[in-house]
Steps between C-alpha positions, in 0.01 A plus 500: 500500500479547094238569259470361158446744188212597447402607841282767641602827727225461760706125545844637494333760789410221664763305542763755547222641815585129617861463457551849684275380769707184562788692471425637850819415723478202693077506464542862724301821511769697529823593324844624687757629281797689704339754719206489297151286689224510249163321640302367192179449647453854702715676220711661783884566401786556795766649433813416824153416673320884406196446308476698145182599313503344153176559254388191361743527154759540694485276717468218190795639339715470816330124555615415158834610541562344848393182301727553225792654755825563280305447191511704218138601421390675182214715493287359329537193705406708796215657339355194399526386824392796658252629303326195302517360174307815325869699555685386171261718306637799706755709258692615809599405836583810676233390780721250614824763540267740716367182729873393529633877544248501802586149640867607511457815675259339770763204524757737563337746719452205730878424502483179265814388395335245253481722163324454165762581224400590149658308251516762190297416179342179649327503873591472904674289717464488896851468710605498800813740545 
């Protein structure tokens, strides 16, 4: 899908809404990346089959990155995604460290082995080690 210039945001929103939603595996609710089960529709995450409490952000940001699986992903990218359209005004993005810094620790406390690495100066990527 393109857009010609000029084009408005609430457009580009939409279509990018549409593309992620066909970008769903296979048409499937749910996501399975190593030992990681996320459930799209009841926003449940397993971890080696033990459920994990995710708030809603994180939860997003660990969806986007099981989509984008051995992708780099800059931060802005991520808080676009995450966060809406309104987040390039934003003059820092230390929000998105603390969300991640949380989403690590619960990934490891639950014995992931499927890490999201920092990538210095430009964003995150998810591996599986």
């Amino acid at each position: 899908d393109y857009l010609t210039k000029p084009f408005h945001i609430a457009e580009l929103n939409a279509r990018v809404k549409a593309v992620l939603r066909r970008n769903r595996p296979e048409g499937k609710n749910e996501i399975v990346v190593g030992e990681l089960y996320m459930d799209l529709d009841q926003r449940i995450l397993l971890v080696s089959g033990q459920p994990v409490a995710l708030n809603r952000k994180e939860f997003d940001i660990l969806r986007y990155f099981l989509l984008n699986k051995n992708r780099l992903i800059t931060r802005t990218a991520l808080a676009e995604h995450v966060w809406g359209d309104n987040i390039d005004q934003s003059d820092n993005f230390d929000f998105i460290y603390y969300q991640i810094k949380n989403l690590r620790k619960k990934l490891q406390d639950a014995g992931a082995v499927t890490e999201i690495k920092a990538v210095y100066g430009i964003g995150y990527k998810l591996v599986e080690l």
